[in-house]
C-alpha positions as CSV (number, residue, x, y, z in Angstrom):
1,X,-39.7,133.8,70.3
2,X,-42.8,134.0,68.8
3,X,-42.1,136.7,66.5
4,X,-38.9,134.2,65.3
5,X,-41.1,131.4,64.7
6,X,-43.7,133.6,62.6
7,X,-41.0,134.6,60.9
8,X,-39.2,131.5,60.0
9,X,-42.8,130.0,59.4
10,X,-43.2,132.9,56.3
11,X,-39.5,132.2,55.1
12,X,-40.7,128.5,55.1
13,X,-44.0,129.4,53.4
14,X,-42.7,131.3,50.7
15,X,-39.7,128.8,49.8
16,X,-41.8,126.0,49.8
17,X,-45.0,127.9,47.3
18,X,-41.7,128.4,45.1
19,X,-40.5,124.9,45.1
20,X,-44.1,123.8,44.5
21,X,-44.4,126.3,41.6
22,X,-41.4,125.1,40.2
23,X,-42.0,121.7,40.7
24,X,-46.0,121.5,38.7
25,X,-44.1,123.6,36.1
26,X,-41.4,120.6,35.8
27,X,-44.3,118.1,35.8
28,X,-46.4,119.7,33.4
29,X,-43.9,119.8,30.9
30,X,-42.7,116.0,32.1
31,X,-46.2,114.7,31.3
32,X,-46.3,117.3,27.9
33,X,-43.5,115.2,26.6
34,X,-45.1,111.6,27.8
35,X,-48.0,112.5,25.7
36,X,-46.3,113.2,22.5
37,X,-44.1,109.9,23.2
38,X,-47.6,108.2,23.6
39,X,-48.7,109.7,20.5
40,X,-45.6,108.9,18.7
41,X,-46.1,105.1,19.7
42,X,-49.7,104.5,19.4
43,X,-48.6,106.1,15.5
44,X,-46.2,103.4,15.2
45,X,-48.3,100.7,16.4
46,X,-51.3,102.0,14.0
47,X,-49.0,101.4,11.3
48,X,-48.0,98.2,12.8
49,X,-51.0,97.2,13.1
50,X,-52.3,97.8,9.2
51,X,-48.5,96.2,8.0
52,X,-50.1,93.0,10.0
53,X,-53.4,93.2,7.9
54,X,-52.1,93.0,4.8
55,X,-49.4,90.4,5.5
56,X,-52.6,88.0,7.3
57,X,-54.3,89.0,4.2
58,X,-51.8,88.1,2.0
59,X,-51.0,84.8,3.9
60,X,-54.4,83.8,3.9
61,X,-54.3,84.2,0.1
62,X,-51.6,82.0,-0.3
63,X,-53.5,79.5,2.3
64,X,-56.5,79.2,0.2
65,X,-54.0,78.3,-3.4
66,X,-52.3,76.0,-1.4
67,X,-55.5,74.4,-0.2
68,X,-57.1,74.4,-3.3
69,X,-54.7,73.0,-5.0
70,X,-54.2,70.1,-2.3
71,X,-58.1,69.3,-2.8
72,X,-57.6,69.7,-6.6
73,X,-54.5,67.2,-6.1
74,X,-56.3,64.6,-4.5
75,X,-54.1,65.3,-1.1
76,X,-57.3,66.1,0.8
């Protein structure tokens, strides 16, 4: 029996280092493609981000005319 049980212990041992081979290569390439989705995003958010910038820079622009010419107005 104890011959059986090295046996089937080996079998065991070499099935699971393939799974577990198999398995970090799956990850590897699961977490290759997160990153470059990551990347992709934090891309779009940059330009996101700078659209924003310029359309609170522009508002703010219009702002100060409209204030100005309230004060100039008398409407202060």
């Amino acid at each position: 029996m104890s011959r059986l049980n090295k046996f089937l212990d080996w079998i065991a041992s070499k099935i699971a280092s393939k799974i577990i081979i198999q398995l970090n290569k799956e990850l590897s390439k699961q977490n290759e493609d997160i990153c470059i989705l990551l990347k992709e995003e934090l891309a779009i958010i940059k330009e996101q981000n700078m659209s924003n910038k310029k359309q609170i820079a522009e508002i703010s622009k219009q702002l100060d005319v409209l204030g100005r010419t309230l004060r100039g107005k008398g409407f202060n």
